[in-house]
Kinemage of the C-alpha trace (Angstrom):
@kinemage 1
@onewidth
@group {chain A} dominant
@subgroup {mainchain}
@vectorlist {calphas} color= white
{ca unk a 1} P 130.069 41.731 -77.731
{ca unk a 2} L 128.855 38.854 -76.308
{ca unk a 3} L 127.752 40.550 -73.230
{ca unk a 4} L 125.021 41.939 -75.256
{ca unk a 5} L 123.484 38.306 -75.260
{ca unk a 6} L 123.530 38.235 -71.720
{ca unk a 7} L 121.338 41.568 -71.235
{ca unk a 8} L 117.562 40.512 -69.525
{ca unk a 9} L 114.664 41.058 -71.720
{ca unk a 10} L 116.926 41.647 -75.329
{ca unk a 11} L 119.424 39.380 -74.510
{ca unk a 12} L 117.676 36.657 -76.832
{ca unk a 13} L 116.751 38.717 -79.460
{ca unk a 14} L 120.575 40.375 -79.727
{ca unk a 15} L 121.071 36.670 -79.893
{ca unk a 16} L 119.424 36.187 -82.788
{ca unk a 17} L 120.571 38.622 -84.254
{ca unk a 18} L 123.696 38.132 -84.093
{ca unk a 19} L 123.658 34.649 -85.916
{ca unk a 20} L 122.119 36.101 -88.791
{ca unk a 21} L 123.631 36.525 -92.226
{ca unk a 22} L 122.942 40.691 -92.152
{ca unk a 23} L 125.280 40.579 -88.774
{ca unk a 24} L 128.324 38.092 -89.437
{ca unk a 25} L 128.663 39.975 -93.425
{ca unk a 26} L 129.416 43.117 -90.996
{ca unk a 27} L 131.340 40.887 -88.454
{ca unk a 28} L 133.530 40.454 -91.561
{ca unk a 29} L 133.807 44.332 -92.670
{ca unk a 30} L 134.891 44.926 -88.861
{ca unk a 31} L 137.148 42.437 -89.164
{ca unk a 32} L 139.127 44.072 -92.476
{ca unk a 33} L 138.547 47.453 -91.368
{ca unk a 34} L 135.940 48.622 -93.862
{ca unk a 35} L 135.991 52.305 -92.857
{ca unk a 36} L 139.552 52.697 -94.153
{ca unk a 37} L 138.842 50.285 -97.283
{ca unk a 38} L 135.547 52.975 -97.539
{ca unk a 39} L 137.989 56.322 -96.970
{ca unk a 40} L 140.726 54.413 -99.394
{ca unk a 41} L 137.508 54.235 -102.267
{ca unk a 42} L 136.309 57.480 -101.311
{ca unk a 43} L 139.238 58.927 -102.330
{ca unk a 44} L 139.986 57.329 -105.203
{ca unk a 45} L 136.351 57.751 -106.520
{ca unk a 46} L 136.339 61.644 -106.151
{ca unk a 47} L 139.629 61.826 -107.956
{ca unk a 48} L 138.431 59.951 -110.573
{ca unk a 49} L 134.685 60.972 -110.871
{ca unk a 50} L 135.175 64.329 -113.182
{ca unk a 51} L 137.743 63.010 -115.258
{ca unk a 52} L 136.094 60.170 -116.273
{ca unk a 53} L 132.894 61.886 -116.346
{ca unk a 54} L 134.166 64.574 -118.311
{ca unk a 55} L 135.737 62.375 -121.188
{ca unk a 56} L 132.810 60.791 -121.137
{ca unk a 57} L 130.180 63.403 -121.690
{ca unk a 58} L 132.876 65.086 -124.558
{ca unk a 59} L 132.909 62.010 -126.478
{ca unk a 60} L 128.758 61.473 -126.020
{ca unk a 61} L 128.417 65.301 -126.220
{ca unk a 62} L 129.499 65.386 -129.869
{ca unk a 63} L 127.589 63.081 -131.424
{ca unk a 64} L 124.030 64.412 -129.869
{ca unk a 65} L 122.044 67.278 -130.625
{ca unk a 66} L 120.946 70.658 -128.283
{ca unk a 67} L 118.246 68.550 -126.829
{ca unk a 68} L 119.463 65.408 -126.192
{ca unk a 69} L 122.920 67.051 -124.785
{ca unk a 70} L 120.642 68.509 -121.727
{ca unk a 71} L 118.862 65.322 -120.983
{ca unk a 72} L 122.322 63.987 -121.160
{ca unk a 73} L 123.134 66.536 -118.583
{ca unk a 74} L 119.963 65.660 -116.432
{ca unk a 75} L 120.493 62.268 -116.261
{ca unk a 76} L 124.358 62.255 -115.493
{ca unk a 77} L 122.791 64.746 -112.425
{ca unk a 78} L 120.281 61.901 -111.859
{ca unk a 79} L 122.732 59.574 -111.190
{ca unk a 80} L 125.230 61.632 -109.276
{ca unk a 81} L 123.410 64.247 -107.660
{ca unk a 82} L 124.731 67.450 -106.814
{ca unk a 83} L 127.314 67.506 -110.083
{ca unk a 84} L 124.773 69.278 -112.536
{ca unk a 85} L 126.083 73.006 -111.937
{ca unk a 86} L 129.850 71.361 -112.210
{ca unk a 87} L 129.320 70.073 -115.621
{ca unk a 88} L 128.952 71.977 -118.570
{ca unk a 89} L 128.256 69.601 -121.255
{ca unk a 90} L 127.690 72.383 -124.319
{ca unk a 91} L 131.282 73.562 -123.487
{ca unk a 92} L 132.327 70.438 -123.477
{ca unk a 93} L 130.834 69.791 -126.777
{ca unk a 94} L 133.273 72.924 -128.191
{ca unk a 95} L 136.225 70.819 -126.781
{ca unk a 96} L 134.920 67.515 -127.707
{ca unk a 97} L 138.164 66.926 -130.215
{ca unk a 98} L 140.882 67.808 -127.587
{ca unk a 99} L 139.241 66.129 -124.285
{ca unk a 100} L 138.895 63.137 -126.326
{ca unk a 101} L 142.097 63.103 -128.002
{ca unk a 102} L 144.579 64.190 -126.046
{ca unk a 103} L 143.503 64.069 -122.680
{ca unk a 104} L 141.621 61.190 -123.310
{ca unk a 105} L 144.418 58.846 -123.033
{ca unk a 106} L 145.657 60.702 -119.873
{ca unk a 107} L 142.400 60.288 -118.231
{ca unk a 108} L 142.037 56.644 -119.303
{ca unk a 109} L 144.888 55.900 -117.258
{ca unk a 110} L 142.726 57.272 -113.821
{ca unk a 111} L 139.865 55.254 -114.638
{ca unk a 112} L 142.505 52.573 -114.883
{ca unk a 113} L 143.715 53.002 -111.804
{ca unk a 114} L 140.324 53.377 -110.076
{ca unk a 115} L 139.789 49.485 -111.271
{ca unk a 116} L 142.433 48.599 -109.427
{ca unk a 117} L 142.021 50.252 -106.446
{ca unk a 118} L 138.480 49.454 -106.207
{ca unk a 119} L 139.351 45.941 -107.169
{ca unk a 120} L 141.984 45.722 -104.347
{ca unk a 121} L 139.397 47.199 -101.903
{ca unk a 122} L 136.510 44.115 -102.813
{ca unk a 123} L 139.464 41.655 -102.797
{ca unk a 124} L 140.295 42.860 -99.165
{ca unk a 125} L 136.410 42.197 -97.894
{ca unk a 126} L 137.279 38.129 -99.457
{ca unk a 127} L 140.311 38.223 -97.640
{ca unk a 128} L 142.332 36.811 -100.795
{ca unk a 129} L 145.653 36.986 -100.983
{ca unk a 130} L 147.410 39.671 -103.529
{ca unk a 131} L 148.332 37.979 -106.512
{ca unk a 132} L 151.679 37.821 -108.551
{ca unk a 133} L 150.552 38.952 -112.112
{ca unk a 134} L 152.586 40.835 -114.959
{ca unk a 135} L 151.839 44.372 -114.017
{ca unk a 136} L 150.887 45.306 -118.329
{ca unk a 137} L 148.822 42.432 -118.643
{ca unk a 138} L 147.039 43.547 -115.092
{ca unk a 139} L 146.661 47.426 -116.702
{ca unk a 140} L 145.214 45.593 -119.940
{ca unk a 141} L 142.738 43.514 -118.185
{ca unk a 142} L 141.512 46.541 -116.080
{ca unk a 143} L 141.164 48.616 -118.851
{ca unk a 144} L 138.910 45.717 -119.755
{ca unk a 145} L 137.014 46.016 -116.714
{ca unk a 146} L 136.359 49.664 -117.388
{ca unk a 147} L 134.824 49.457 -120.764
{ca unk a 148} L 132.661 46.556 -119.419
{ca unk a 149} L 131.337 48.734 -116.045
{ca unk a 150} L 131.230 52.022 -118.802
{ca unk a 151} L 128.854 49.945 -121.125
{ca unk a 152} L 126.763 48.376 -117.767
{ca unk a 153} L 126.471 52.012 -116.679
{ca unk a 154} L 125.704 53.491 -120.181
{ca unk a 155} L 123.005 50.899 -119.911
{ca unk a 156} L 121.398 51.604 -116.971
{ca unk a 157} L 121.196 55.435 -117.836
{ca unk a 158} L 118.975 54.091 -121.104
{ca unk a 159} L 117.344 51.936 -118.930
{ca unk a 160} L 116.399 54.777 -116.613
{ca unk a 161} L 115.830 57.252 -119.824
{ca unk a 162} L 113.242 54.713 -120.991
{ca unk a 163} L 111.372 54.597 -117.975
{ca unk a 164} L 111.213 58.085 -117.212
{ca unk a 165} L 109.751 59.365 -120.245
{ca unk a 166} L 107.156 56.156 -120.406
{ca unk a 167} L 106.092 57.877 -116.686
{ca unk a 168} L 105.710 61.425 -118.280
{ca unk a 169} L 104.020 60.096 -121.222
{ca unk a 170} L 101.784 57.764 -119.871
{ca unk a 171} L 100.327 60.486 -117.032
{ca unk a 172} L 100.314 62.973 -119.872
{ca unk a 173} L 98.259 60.690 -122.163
{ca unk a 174} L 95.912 59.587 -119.511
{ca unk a 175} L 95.516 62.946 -117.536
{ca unk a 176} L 96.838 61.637 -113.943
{ca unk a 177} L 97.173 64.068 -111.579
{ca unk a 178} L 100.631 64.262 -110.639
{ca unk a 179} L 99.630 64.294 -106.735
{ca unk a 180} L 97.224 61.443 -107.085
{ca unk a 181} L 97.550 57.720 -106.497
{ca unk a 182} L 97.820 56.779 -110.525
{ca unk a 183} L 101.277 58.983 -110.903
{ca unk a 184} L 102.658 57.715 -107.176
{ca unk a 185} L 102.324 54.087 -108.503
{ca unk a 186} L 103.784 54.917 -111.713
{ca unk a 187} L 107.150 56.614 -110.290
{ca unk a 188} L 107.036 53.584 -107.917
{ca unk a 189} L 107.161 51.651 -111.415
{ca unk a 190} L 110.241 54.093 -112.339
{ca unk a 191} L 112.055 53.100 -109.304
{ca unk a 192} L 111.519 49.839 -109.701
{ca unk a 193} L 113.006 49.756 -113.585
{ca unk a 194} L 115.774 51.752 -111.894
{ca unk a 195} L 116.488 49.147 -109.185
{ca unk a 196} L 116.506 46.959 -111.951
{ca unk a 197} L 119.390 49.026 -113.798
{ca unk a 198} L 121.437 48.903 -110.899
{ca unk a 199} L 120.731 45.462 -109.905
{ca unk a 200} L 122.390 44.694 -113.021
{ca unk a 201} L 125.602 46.942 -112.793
{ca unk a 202} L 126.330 45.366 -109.007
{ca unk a 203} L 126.285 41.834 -110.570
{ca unk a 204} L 129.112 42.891 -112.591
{ca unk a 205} L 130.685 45.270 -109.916
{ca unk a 206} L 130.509 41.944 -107.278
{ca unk a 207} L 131.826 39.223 -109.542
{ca unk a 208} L 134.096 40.682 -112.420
{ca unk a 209} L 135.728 43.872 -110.404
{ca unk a 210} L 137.279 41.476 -107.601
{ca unk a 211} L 137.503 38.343 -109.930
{ca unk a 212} L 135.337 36.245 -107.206
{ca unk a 213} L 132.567 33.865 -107.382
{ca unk a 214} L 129.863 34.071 -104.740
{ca unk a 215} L 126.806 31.589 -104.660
{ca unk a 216} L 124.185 33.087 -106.486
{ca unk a 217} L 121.531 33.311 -103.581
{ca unk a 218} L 124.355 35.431 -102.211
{ca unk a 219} L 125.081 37.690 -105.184
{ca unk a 220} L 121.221 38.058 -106.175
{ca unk a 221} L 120.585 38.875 -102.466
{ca unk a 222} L 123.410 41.099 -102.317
{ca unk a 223} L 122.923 43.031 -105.678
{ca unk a 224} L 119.255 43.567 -104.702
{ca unk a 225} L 120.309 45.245 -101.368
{ca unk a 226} L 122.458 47.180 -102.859
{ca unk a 227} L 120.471 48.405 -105.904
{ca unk a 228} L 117.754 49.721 -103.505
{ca unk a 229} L 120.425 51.246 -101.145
{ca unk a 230} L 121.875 52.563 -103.801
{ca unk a 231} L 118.777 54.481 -105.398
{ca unk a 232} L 117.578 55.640 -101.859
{ca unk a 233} L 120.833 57.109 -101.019
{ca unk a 234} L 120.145 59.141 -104.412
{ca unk a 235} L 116.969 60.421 -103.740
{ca unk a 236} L 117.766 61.239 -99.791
{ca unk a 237} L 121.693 63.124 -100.860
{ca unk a 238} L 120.140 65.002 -103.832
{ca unk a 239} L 117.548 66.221 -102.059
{ca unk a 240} L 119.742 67.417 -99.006
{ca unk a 241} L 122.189 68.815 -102.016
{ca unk a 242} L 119.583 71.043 -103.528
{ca unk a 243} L 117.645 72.096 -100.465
{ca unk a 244} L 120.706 72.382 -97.808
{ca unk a 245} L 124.298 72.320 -99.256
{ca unk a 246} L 123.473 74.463 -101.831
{ca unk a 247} L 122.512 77.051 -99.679
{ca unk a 248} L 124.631 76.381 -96.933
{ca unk a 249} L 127.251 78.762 -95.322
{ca unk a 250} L 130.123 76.589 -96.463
{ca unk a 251} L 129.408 78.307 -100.186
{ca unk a 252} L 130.903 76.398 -102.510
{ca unk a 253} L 132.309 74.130 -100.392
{ca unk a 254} L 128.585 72.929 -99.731
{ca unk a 255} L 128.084 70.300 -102.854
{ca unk a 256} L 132.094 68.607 -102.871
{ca unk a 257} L 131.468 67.963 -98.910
{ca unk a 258} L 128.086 66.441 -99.822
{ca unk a 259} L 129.439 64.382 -103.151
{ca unk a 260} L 132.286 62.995 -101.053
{ca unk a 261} L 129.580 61.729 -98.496
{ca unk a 262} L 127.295 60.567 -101.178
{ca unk a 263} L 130.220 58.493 -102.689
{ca unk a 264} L 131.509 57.523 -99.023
{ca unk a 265} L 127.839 55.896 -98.164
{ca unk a 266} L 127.559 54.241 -101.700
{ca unk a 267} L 131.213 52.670 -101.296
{ca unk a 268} L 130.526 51.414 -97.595
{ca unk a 269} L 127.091 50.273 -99.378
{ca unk a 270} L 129.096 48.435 -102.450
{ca unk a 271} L 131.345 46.788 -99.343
{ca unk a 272} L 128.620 45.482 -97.714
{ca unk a 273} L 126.947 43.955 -100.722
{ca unk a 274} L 130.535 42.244 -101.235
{ca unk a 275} L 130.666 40.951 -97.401
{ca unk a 276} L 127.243 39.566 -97.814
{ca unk a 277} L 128.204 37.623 -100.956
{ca unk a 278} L 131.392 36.314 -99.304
{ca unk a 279} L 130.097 35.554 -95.965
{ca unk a 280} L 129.535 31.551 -95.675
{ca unk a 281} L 125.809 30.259 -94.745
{ca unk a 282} L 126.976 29.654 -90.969
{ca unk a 283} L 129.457 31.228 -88.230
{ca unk a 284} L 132.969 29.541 -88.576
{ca unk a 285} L 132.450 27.741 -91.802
{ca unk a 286} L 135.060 25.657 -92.519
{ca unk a 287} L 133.911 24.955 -96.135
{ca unk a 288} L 136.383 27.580 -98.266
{ca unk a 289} L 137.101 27.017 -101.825
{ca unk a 290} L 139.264 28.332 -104.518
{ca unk a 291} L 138.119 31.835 -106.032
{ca unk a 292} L 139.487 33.196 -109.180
{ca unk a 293} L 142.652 31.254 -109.131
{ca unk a 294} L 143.817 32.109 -105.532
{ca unk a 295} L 143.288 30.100 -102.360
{ca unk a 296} L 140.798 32.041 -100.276
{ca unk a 297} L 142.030 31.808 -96.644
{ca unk a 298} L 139.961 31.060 -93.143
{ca unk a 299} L 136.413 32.506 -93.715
{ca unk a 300} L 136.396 33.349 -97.205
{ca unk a 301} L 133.894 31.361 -98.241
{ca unk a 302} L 132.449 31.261 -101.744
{ca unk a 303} L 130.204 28.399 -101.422
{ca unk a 304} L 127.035 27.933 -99.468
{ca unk a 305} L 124.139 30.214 -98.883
């Protein structure tokens, strides 16, 4: 693309951009096909995402009461929009015993699996080699990983809890009017303690998942983009969920097309976060370290930035 530069007027500017950081961290996801590493987490993610959610809300479901089993139900729809009308959580609560014994352990191993797959995928952007490891021990360690991300996700739904009912109780106790300025800067406050939340999760999701360690300008940079990506692609997918593929004439095909592009735009998102983390601070760096254990080769760079 280096004819670009050579264009009159925006020749310079493509230029420019091109050496920046934002540009050679996609150079790189060209480079290891990142729409097939994106379709490859895409599918994995879907196959996953009910299973996991469902053991989940069964085993949270049974220890909660009538009210706090909805805003459990609310805020798993808050965080992956579109799923509220496929998740019953007060039937669940009826099978809490059986999901959670016996197909608990069945479903475990697909959240195992996911690890791995997404962990090969992040791997792939730091162009590391695949490593020789006792296949048990490798299960054991990503069933690891899984409580860990479980835990950071548990604690960003508190997180965001928190901060929504401080909004609704502070403009109740003060009498803002929900269109005026007082209750837009408070949900801005909201977003921002949400941001936050996931800010957190992608600092484990970037370093632990793929067993790598970026600079930390890089990973702070990174997580940041991606916790803001992240919570606009929420607010733009739900609201195209409730007001068009609800209601579109695909019927009930309308929300699964819509998840699958919701998680297909957050796993090119989570790619790009990891590009940008292992993209050196210049073009053709020659200054590659060790990450994890394995020799990074060419432009897998960890250090810099």
């Amino acid at each position: 693309m280096d004819w670009l530069k050579k264009l009159p007027g925006v020749g310079p500017w493509i230029a420019r951009l091109m050496a920046t950081h934002a540009w050679r961290s996609y150079e790189r996801l060209d480079r290891v096909k990142w729409t097939r590493l994106a379709a490859a987490m895409t599918f994995v993610s879907f196959v996953a995402l009910f299973p996991l959610l469902t053991v989940a809300a069964a085993i949270a479901a049974a220890t909660l009461s009538e009210s706090q089993q909805q805003e459990l139900q609310d805020k798993i729809a808050d965080q992956v929009p579109g799923i509220s009308d496929q998740l019953d959580v007060h039937s669940l609560v009826q099978n809490a015993g059986t999901v959670g014994s016996i197909a608990g352990a069945l479903l475990l191993l697909t959240g195992i699996g996911w690890v791995g797959q997404m962990r090969d995928c992040l791997r792939a952007v730091w162009e590391c080699p695949d490593r020789d490891q006792n296949p048990v021990l490798v299960k054991i360690k990503d069933a690891g990983v899984l409580v860990g991300l479980g835990g950071a996700v548990l604690l960003t739904i508190a997180i965001s809890t928190v901060a929504s009912a401080l909004v609704g109780w502070i403009t109740r106790e003060l009498g803002i009017a929900e269109a005026g300025w007082g209750s837009v800067l408070l949900h801005l406050a909201a977003f921002a303690v949400a941001v936050l939340a996931d800010f957190l999760v992608l600092l484990y999701v970037l370093t632990l998942l793929p067993g790598v360690e970026p600079t930390r300008r890089r990973l702070v940079v990174a997580a940041l983009i991606g916790a803001v990506g992240f919570e606009l692609l929420k607010l733009l997918l739900s609201g195209y969920m409730q007001g068009v593929a609800a209601k579109s004439m695909y019927g009930a095909f309308g929300v699964p097309i819509a998840l699958l592009l919701w998680i297909n735009f957050t796993s090119k998102l989570v790619l790009y976060c990891a590009a940008w983390t292992a993209t050196g601070t210049a073009p053709d760096s020659s200054r590659d370290i060790d990450v994890s254990d394995d020799v990074v080769p060419g432009p897998a760079a960890a250090s810099g930035g």
